[in-house]
Structure formats: structure tokens, C-alpha cells
VEXTOR-35165 format. One line per field, with one value per residue (C-alpha): residue number from 1; residue in one letter; y, z, x. Coordinates in nm, 4 decimals. Layout:
% residues N
resi: c(NUM/...)
resn: c(A/...)
yy: c(Y/...)
zz: c(Z/...)
xx: c(X/...)
***
This chain:
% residues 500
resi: c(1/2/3/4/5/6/7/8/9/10/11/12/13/14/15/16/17/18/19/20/21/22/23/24/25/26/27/28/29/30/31/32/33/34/35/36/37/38/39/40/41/42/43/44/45/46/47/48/49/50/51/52/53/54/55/56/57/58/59/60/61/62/63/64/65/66/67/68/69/70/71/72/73/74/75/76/77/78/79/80/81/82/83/84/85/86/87/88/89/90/91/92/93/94/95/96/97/98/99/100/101/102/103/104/105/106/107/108/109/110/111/112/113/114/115/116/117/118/119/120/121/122/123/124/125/126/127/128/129/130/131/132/133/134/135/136/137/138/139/140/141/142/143/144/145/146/147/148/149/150/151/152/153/154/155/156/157/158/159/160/161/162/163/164/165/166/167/168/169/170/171/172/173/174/175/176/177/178/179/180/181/182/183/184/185/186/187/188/189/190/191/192/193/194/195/196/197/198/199/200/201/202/203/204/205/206/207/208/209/210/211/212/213/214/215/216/217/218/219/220/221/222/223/224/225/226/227/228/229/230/231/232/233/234/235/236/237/238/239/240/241/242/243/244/245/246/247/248/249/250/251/252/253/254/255/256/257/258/259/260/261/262/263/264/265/266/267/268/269/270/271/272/273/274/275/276/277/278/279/280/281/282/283/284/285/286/287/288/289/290/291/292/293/294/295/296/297/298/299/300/301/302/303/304/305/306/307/308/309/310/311/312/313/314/315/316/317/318/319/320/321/322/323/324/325/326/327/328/329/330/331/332/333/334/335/336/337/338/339/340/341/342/343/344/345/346/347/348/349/350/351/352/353/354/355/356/357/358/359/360/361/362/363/364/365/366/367/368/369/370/371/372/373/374/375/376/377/378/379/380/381/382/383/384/385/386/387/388/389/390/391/392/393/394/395/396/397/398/399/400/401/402/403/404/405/406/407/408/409/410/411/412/413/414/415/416/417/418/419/420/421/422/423/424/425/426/427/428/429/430/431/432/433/434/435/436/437/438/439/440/441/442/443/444/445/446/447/448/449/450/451/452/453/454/455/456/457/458/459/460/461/462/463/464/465/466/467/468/469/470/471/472/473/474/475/476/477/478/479/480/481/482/483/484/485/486/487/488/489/490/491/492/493/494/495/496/497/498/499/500)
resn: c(X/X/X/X/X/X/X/X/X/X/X/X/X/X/X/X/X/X/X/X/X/X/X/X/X/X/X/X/X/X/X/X/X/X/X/X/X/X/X/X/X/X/X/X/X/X/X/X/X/X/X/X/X/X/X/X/X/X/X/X/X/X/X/X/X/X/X/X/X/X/X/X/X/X/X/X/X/X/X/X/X/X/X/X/X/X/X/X/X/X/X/X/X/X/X/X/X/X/X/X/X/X/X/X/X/X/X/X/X/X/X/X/X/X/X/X/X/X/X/X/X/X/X/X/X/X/X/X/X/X/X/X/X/X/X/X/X/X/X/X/X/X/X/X/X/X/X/X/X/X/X/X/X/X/X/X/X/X/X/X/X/X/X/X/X/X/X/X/X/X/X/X/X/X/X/X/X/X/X/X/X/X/X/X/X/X/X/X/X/X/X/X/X/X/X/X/X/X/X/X/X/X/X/X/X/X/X/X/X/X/X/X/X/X/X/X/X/X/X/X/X/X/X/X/X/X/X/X/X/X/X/X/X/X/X/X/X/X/X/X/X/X/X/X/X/X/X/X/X/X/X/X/X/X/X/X/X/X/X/X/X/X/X/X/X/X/X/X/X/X/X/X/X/X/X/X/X/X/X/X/X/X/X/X/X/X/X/X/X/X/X/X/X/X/X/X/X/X/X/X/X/X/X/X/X/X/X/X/X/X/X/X/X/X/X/X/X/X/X/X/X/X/X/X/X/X/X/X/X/X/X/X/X/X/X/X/X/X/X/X/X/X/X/X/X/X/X/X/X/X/X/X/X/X/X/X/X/X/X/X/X/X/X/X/X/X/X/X/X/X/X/X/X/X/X/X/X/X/X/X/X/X/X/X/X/X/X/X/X/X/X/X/X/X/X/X/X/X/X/X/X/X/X/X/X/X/X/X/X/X/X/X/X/X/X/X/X/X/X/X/X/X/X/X/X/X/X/X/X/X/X/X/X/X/X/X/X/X/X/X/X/X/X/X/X/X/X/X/X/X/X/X/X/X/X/X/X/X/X/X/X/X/X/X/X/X/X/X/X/X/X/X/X/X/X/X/X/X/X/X/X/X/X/X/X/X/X/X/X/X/X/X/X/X/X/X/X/X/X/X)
yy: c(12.2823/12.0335/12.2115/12.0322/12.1705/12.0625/11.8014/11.6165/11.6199/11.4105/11.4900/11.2801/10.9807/10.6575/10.2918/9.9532/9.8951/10.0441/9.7889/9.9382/10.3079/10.2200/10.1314/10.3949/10.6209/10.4452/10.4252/10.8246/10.7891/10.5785/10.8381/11.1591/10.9292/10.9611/10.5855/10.2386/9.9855/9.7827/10.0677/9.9446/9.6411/9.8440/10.0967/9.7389/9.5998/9.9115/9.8924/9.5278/9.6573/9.9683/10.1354/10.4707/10.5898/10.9562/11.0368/11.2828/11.1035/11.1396/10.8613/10.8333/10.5500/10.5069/10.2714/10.0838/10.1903/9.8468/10.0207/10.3678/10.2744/10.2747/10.6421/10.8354/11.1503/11.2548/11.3341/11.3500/11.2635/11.3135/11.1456/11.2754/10.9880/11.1372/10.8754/10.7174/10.4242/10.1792/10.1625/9.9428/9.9228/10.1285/10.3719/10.5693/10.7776/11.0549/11.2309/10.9996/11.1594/10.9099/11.0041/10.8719/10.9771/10.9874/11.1438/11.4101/11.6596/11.5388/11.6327/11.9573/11.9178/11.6055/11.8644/12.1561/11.8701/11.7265/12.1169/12.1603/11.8811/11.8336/12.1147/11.8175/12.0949/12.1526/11.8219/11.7148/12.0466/11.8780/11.5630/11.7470/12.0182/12.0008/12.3258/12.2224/12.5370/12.5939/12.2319/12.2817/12.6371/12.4476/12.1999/12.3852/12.6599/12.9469/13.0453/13.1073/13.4752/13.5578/13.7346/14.1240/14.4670/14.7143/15.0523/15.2356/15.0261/15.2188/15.5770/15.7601/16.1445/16.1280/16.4197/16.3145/16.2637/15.9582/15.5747/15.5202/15.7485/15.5036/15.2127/15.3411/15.4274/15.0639/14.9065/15.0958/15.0565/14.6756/14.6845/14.8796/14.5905/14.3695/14.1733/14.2344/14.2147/14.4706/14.2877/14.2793/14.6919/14.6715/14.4316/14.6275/14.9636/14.8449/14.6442/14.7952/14.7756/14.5597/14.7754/14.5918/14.8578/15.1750/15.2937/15.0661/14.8646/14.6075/14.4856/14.2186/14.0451/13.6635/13.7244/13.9049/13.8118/13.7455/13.7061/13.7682/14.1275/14.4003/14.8049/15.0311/15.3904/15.5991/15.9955/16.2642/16.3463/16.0804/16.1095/15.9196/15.7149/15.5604/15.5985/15.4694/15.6238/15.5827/15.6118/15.3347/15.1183/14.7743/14.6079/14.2180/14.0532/13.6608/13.3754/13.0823/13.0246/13.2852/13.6076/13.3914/13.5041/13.8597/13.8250/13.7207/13.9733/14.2657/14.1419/14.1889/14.5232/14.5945/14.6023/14.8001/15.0797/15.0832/15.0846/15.3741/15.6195/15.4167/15.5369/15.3513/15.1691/15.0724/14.9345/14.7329/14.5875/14.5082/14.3531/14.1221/14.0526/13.7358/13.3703/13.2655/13.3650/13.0233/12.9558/12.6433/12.4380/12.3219/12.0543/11.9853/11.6277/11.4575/11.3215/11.4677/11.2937/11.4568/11.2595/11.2771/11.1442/10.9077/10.7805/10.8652/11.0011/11.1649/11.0690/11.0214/10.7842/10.4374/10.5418/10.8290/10.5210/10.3016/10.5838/10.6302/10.2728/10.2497/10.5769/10.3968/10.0774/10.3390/10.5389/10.8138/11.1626/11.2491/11.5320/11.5733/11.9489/11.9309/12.1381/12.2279/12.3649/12.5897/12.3794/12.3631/12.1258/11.8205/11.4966/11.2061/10.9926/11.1450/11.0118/11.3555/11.5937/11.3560/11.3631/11.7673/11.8195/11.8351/11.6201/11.5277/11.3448/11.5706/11.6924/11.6435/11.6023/11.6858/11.4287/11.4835/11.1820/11.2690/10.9849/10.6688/10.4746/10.8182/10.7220/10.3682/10.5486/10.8071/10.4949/10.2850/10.6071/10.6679/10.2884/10.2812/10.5948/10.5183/10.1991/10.3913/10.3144/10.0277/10.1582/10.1875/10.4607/10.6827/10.5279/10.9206/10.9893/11.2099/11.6112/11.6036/11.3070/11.1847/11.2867/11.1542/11.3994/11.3417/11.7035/11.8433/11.7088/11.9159/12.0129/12.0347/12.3070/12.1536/12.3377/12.5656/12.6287/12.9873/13.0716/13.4486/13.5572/13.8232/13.5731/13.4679/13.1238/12.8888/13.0255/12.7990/12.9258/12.7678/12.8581/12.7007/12.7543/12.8104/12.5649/12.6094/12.7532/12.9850/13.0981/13.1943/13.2981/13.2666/12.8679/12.7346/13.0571/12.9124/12.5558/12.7154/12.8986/12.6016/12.3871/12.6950/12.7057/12.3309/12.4112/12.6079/12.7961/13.1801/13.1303/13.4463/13.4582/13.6957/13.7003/13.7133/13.7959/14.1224/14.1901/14.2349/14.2509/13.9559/13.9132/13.6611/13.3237/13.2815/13.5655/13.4855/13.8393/13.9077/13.5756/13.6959/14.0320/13.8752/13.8616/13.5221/13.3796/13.0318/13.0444/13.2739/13.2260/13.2138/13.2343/13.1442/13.2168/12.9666/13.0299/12.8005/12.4501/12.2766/12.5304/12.2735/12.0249/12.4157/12.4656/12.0050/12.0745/12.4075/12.2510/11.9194/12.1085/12.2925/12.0210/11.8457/12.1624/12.3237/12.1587/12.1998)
zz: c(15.1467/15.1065/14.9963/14.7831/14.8347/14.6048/14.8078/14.6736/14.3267/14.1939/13.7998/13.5057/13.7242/13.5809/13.5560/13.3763/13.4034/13.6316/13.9213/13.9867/13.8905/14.1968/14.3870/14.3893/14.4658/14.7959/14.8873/14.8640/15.0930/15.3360/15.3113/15.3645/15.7296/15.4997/15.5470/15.7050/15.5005/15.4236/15.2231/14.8410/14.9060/14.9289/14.6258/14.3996/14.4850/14.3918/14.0470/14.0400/14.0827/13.8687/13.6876/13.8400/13.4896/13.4351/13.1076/12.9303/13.0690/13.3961/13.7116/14.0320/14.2331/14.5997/14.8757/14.9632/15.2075/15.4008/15.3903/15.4862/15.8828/15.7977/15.6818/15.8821/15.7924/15.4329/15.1598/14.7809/14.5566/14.2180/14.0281/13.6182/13.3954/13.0374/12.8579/12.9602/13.1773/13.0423/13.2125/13.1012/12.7774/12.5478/12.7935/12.8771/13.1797/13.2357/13.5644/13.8277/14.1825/14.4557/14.6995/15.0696/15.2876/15.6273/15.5290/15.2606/15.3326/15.0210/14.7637/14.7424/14.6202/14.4045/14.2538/14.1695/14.0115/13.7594/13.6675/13.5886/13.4312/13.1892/13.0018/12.7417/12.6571/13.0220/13.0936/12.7522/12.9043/13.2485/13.0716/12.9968/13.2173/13.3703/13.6209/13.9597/14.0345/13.7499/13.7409/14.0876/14.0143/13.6579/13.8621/14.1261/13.8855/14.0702/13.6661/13.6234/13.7419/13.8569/13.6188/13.7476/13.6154/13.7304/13.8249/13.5637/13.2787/13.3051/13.1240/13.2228/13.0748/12.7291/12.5482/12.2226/11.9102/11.7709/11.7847/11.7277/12.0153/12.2734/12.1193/12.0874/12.5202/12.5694/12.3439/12.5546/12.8971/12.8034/12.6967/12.9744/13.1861/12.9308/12.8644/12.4490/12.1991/11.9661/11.7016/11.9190/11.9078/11.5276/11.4943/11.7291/11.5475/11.2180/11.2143/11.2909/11.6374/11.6922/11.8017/12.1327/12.1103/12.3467/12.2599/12.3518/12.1449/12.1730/12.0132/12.0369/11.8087/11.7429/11.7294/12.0455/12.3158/12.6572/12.9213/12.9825/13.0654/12.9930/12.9461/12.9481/12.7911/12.7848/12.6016/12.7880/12.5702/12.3286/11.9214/11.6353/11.3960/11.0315/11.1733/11.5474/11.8255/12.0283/12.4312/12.5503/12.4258/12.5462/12.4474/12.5654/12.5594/12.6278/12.6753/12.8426/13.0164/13.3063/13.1868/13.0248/13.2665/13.2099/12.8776/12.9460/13.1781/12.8749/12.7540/13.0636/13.0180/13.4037/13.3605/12.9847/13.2122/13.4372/13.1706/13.0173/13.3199/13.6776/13.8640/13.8295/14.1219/13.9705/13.6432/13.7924/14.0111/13.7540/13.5443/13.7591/13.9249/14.1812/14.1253/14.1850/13.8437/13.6860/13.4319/13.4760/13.1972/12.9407/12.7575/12.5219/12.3707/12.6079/12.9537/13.2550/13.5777/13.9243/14.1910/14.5498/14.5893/14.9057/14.8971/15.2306/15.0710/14.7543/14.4176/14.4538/14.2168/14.2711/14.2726/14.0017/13.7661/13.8318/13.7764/13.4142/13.3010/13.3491/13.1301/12.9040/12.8760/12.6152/12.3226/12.4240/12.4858/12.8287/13.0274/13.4384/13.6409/14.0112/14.1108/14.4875/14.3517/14.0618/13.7821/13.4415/13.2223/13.1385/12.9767/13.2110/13.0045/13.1394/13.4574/13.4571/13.4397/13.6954/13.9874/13.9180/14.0154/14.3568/14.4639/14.8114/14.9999/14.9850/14.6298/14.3642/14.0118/13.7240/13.4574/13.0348/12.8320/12.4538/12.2099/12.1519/12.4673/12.6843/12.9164/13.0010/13.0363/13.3378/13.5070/13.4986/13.6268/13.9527/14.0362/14.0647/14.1713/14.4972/14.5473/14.6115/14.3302/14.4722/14.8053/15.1248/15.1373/15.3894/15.5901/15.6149/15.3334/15.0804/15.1877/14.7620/14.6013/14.2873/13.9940/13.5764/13.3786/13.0052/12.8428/12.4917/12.1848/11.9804/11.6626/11.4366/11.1318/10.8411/10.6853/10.3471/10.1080/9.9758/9.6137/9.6880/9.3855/9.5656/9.8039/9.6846/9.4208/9.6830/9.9709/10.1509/10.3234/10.5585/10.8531/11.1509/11.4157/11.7610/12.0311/12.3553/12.6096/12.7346/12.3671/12.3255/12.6670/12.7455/12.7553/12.4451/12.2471/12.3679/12.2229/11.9329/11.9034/11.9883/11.6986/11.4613/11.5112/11.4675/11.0895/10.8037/10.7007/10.7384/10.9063/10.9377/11.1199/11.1685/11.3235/11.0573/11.2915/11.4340/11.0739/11.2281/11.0028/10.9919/11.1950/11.2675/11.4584/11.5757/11.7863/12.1305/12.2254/11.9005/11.9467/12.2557/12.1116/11.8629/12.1206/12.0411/12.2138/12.1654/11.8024/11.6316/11.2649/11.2596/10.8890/10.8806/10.5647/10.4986/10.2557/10.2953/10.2184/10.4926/10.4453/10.4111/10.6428/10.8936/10.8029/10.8914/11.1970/11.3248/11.2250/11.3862/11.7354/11.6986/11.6622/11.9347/12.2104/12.2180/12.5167/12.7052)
xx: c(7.9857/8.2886/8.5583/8.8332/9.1760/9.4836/9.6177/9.3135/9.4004/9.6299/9.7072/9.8978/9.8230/9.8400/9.6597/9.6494/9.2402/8.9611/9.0027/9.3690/9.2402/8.9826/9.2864/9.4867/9.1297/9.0832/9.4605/9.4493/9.1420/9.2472/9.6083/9.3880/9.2412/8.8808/8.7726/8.9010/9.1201/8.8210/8.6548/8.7909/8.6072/8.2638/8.3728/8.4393/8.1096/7.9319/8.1114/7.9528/7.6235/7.6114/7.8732/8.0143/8.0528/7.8409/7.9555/8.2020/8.4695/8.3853/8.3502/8.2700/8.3592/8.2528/8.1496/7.8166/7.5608/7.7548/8.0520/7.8985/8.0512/8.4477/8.3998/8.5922/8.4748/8.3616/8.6048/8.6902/9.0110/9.0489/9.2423/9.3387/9.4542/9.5316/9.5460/9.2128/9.0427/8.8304/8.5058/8.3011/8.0889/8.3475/8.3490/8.6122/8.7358/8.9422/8.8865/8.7946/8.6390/8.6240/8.3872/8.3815/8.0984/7.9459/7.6060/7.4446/7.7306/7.9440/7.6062/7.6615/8.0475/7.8720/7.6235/7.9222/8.1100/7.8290/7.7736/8.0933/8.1599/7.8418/8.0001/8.2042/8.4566/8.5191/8.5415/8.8150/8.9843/9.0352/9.1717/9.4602/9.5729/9.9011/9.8274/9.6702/9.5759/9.3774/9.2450/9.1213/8.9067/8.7908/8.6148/8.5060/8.3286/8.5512/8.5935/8.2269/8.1668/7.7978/7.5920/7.5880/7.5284/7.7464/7.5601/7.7922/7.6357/7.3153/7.3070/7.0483/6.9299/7.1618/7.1372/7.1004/6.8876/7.0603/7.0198/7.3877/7.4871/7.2966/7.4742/7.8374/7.7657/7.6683/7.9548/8.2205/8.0754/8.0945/8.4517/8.5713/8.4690/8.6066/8.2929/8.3422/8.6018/8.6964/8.4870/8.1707/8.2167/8.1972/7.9715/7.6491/7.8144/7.8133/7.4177/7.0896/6.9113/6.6088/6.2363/6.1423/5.8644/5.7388/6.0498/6.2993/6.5656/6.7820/7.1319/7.4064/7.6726/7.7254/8.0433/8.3227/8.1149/8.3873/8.1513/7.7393/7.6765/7.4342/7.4587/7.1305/7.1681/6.8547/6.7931/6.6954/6.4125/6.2513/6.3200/6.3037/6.4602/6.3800/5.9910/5.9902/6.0063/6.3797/6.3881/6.6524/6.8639/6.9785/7.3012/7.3787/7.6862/7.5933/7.8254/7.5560/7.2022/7.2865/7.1700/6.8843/6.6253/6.6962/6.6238/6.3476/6.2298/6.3020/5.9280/5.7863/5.5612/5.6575/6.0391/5.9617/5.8356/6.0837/6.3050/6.1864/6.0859/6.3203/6.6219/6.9518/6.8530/6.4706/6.6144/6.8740/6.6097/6.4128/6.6685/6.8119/6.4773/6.5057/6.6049/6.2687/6.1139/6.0869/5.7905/5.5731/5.5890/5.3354/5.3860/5.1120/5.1045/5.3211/5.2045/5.3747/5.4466/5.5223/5.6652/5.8331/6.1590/6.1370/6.4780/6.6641/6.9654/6.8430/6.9314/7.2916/7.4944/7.3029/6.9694/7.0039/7.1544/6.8412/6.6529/6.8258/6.8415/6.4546/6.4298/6.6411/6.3380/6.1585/6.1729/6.0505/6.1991/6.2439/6.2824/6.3118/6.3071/6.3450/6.1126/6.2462/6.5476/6.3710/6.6525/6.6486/6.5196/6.7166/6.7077/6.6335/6.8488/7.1850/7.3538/7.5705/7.2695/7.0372/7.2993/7.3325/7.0216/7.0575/6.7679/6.7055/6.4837/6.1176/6.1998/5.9623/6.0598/5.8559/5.9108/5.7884/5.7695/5.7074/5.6587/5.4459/5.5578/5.4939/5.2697/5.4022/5.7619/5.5739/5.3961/5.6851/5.8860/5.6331/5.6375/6.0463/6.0599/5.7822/5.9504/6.2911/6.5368/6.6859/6.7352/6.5400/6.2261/6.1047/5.7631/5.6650/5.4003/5.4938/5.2925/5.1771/5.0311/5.2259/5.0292/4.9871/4.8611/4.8137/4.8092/4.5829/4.7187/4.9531/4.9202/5.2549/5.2672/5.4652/5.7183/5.6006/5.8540/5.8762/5.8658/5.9375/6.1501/6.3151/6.5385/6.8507/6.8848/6.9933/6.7836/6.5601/6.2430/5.9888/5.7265/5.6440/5.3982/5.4937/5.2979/5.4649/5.2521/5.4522/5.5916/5.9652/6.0927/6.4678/6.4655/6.2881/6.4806/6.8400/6.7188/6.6561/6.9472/7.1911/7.0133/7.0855/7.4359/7.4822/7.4863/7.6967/7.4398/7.3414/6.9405/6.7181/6.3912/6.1275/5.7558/5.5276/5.2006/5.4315/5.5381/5.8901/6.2155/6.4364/6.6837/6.9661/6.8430/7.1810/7.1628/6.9763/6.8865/6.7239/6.5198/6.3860/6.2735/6.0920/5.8350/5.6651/5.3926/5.1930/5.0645/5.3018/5.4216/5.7888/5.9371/6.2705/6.5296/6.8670/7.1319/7.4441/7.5804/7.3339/7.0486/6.8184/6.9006/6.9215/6.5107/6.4956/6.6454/6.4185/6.1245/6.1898/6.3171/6.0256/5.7918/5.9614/5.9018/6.2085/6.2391/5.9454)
***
């Protein structure tokens, strides 16, 4: 991989427009023996042709494919400008990364960067740091720790007869490695655990969370409390998407029993499981479209902004997943999240259109897409066809309001149906979730076909315990100012797929 030392950043820099801002990007290129004088010209025509702009303040300027020969060898400056470029079309830019480069070797540096920097608080952060130290291990990601679970946070053979005992062990383990605040401690103290069932339950807190981590704590003998049975206990502290897939793996009846009768080693095996443990998606009432990228080069910045603008021709909503690299879901609309992606030359990206122009969207999408973006393609067919698949309609459930006396004056109460295929595994929950928290309102759900108590849908963890598959009954409960536009929201996100 590239690496980008500090001699490449250049902070509280300053410019009248975007042409000089381009300027002083090359100059540092042509400084650092990167590329020949001529290279501006190429990085100005590009900016002719399609705008280096990927959003949340963020740019990108670089050379032509023409201009690919006076690369000396590849490199990156970045250039901070606090007080803003304009880019084009109201746009403004803050950190600009000029890229030179000989071949593909500069992606994977392009690919760290767009991570980074789709984060929008990250990115207003970098606007304005003065430290170049710090700016330098921002953008890099050298802030973002791996997810991990220490062998000390899993207690194994506790004797004792007491829920609260299990939890207490968990709390501390996490604060000793300073994943929780003091107000995470009181807040997994203070509320009751969630049944995941056979024995096992779970708890977390909205609130105190530092960093993702996870503590087991399991009794010696099993016991029982208010009714059900208690073997383990599982206590999450979760900060973004990375412990998602362990989350998800807590349903799995597999890692349950490992849970309940594994070693140390077992359960941390199970827990962390491999990278490779991505769900195929389902969408049902959209039409999907898989394709091979032919381009020589990959999607970098030219060909992933064609590729946007013509997702741009519709009104559909639509989502792309490269499927060589396992990624996430993201919308196809975003220059920032396309480039991110990583896609090379041989990848094949799965592509969801949802809406009443859906299936025009995926055609045009395979035609620009096989005739290579604007660029030149590979003569070497493809080793998959490209396929169009048009999947079952989906049927929405509207909301029903609640006349249950017993819920409080201003409480607002609805149900939806769950369609995913897959149900309400780590992905579709964190949609949920983030649509939740957009509002001032105190939401509760619970699963109405597992009769399960309710439980707050700001919390992640307990989503994922809810255990919901394709077809369950999710009630949901708002009290607040926006409680009703909250139960809009959930039942429009729902309806939409949650993502998927």
C-alpha cells in the first residue's frame, strides 16, 4: 500500500478559486519528483471533463490517462484549506488529495481515504485541525482499532446463582480495557437483561459506549431468574458497523452452543468467526443487476463519476455491493462511497434499483457499465455473464394505531411486518437503529410473534436479540415531541428494506 508520510500534507493552506488550489497540488507534485511539469495541464482537463468533487468536502484532482506518461512514480499531497474552495455547483472543498499515478498502486491509499472520509464528522474534523500528526492518522484510519476480544473478557465456571453477578463481571472487564464509561456501568447495572434463549442473555447501554467490544461471563452451574433459565451472559459495548457481524453470529444456534458448553478458545472462535460470513441479499420488489467491471483500471475517479451521473438519470433508489471484496451495501448515488469500494477490473457489482423507473435504471446501468464508463474495456470476456433479475413483489404492512389504554396519553403505537429475506441480521438492524435515533422521541419495540418484552430500538444489540426473521410483527411504542413522525420514519425504512 502507498503510504502517506507528513511531508505530504500541507495544512491551513490557502487559495483564491479551484484552478489555483489545483496549482499549488501539482507544484507539490512536481516538488516531491512525483510527475513532469506538464502534469497540471492533464489534472485541469480532467476537471473539464468531470468534476473531482466526492462529497463532504472532499476532492480529488489528478491527471488524464494522456498525462499518465510524465508520472514519475505514484504519489499523493494533501492539501487543507479551512476556509473552503469552491468547486463547482455550490460545492465546496476542504481537503483536497491530489493523486499522481503510474498504475493501480495508488487505489488502495484512494480506497483508505474515501473510508475515512465518508464519515461527514471525520471529514468537518479534518477541515480544521491544526496537528499534523493527528491529521495524518485521522485520514489514514490508524484511529480505528480492530474489533478484538481479549481472552480475559470471557468468564468461564462463575460460581454463582445471580443474573446481576454475570453482568457486574462483564461491565468491569469492559472498563478495565476502557471500552465503557462510568455511565455505561450504571446503565447495564441499573436495566434488566434481554433472554436470547437456552439460557443465554444479552445487555448493552445507549449511552457510555468508548469503543466496540464484547465480555462473556458464564455460571458454573445453570439457575434461574424471574422464570428463565440463566447460563451466560453477554455484554456489548458498540461504537459502529465492526462488531456488526458478531452480533449477528449470537443467533446462530452453532455459536449459542458454544456459548453455553466451549473453552475460552471455542467461544472466541466462534465469536469472531471469519470475514467471509456475508449474507446474500434478497431484495424482493426491486430488480437486481449483476455486472463485471471491464474497465482496465477499475472504478477510479472518472469512471466511478460516469457511473453516478447515470444513476442520477432516475428516481429510483439505488444500492451497489462489490461482491469480490465481500463490502457493504451502499448507495450508488455517492461518488465518496463508489470509489471506496475498491473495485477492480474482474469485480462484479451487485446493483438494487427500487422504485418505478427500476428496471430501466439496471439496463441503462449494464449498458454503461459493459461499454466501460467512458474509458477503454478489456477484449477478454467477462468468466460470469451479466445478469437482470426482477425479484417477487413485496407486500408492505401499513402502520395500525394502538388504542391500548394502558400506554401513556401521548404515546404513539404501530406494527409493521418484516419482509427482508434474511430478517433482522446485523445490517438491516443498524438501518433501523440509525433512523431511530434521528428523532427526539423515546421508541420501544418488541416481537409480537416471540411475545418478547419491549425493549429500546435505539439499542443495536437488543435489536438483534429480538431474533426476527422474514414475516415477523414488530410493534413499536413512541412517546416524545416527534413520536409520530419516529413511527413515519420506521415504517417508511421498513417499507423501503432497511437497506437490502
Amino acid at each position: 500500500m502507498l503510504e502517506l508520510s507528513e511531508s505530504n500534507i500541507h495544512l491551513n493552506a490557502n487559495a483564491a478559486d479551484k484552478q489555483q488550489a489545483i496549482e499549488m497540488v501539482a507544484s507539490a507534485l512536481v516538488q516531491a519528483d512525483n510527475v513532469e511539469n506538464g502534469y497540471l495541464q492533464g489534472m485541469l482537463v480532467r476537471e473539464q471533463q468531470t468534476s473531482t468533487f466526492l462529497g463532504n468536502g472532499i476532492a480529488i484532482p489528478h491527471g488524464t490517462l494522456d498525462t499518465r506518461s510524465m508520472v514519475k512514480k505514484t504519489g499523493v499531497q494533501v492539501f487543507q484549506f479551512p476556509q473552503g474552495i469552491e468547486w463547482g455547483e455550490g460545492n465546496i472543498a476542504y481537503v483536497v488529495i491530489g493523486i499522481a499515478a503510474r498504475s493501480d498502486e495508488h487505489l488502495s491509499l484512494l480506497r483508505q481515504l474515501t473510508h475515512v472520509l465518508s464519515d461527514e464528522d471525520t471529514a468537518a474534523r479534518l477541515a480544521k485541525i491544526t496537528d499534523i500528526a493527528e491529521f495524518r492518522a485521522i485520514l489514514m484510519g490508524e484511529t480505528i482499532e480492530p474489533f478484538e476480544i481479549p481472552a480475559a473478557n470471557i468468564s468461564l465456571d462463575v460460581d454463582t446463582q445471580s443474573l446481576l453477578t454475570l453482568v457486574a463481571i462483564n461491565a468491569g472487564q469492559l472498563q478495565v480495557q476502557s471500552a465503557v464509561e462510568n455511565r455505561f456501568i450504571s446503565e447495564v447495572i441499573n436495566n434488566a437483561a434481554l433472554p436470547l434463549g437456552k439460557g443465554l442473555w444479552v445487555t448493552d447501554s445507549v449511552v457510555g459506549n468508548v469503543k466496540n467490544a464484547l465480555a462473556f461471563s458464564r455460571a458454573k452451574t445453570i439457575f434461574s431468574h424471574n422464570g428463565k433459565a440463566v447460563k451466560g451472559v453477554i455484554t456489548v459495548a458498540a461504537v459502529s458497523d465492526q462488531i456488526n457481524p458478531t452480533l449477528a453470529r449470537l443467533l446462530d444456534d452453532d455459536v449459542q452452543t458454544t456459548l453455553l458448553n466451549g473453552n475460552s478458545t471455542e467461544i472466541l472462535t466462534a465469536l469472531l468467526g471469519s470475514s467471509s460470513d456475508v449474507e446474500t441479499q434478497s431484495v424482493e420488489g426491486a430488480v437486481v443487476g449483476t455486472f463485471t467491471i471491464r474497465n482496465e483500471h477499475g472504478l477510479h475517479a472518472r469512471p466511478s463519476a460516469n457511473l453516478v451521473n447515470e444513476v442520477k438519470k432516475f428516481t429510483s433508489k439505488i444500492t451497489v455491493q462489490n461482491l469480490a471484496r465481500e463490502s457493504e451495501v451502499v448507495s450508488a448515488k455517492s461518488l465518496m462511497k463508489i470509489v471506496a469500494l475498491g473495485v477492480m477490473q474482474g469485480h462484479r457489482l451487485r446493483f438494487v434499483a427500487d422504485g418505478e423507473d427500476a428496471k430501466q435504471a439496471i439496463e441503462a446501468l449494464g449498458k454503461v457499465i459493459a461499454d466501460g464508463l467512458g474509458e477503454n474495456v478489456s477484449a477478454v470476456p467477462p468468466s460470469e455473464p451479466d445478469t437482470i433479475e426482477i425479484m417477487g413483489e413485496q407486500i408492505h404492512a401499513p402502520a395500525v394505531v394502538s388504542e391500548d389504554h394502558n400506554l401513556p396519553a401521548n404515546a404513539i403505537e404501530a406494527v409493521f411486518v418484516i419482509k427482508n429475506e434474511h430478517g433482522l441480521h446485523a445490517r438491516p438492524s443498524a438501518v433501523l437503529v440509525n433512523e431511530v435515533k434521528k428523532y427526539n422521541a423515546s421508541v420501544a419495540v418488541q416481537n409480537l410473534d416471540r411475545n418478547s418484552q419491549l425493549v429500546s430500538a435505539k439499542s443495536l444489540m437488543k435489536i438483534v436479540a429480538l431474533g426476527v426473521v422474514k414475516g415477523t410483527r414488530l410493534r413499536f411504542v413512541a412517546t416524545g415531541d416527534e413520536a409520530q413522525q419516529a413511527i413515519d420514519g420506521i415504517g417508511a425504512v421498513i417499507e423501503s428494506g432497511l437497506g437490502e
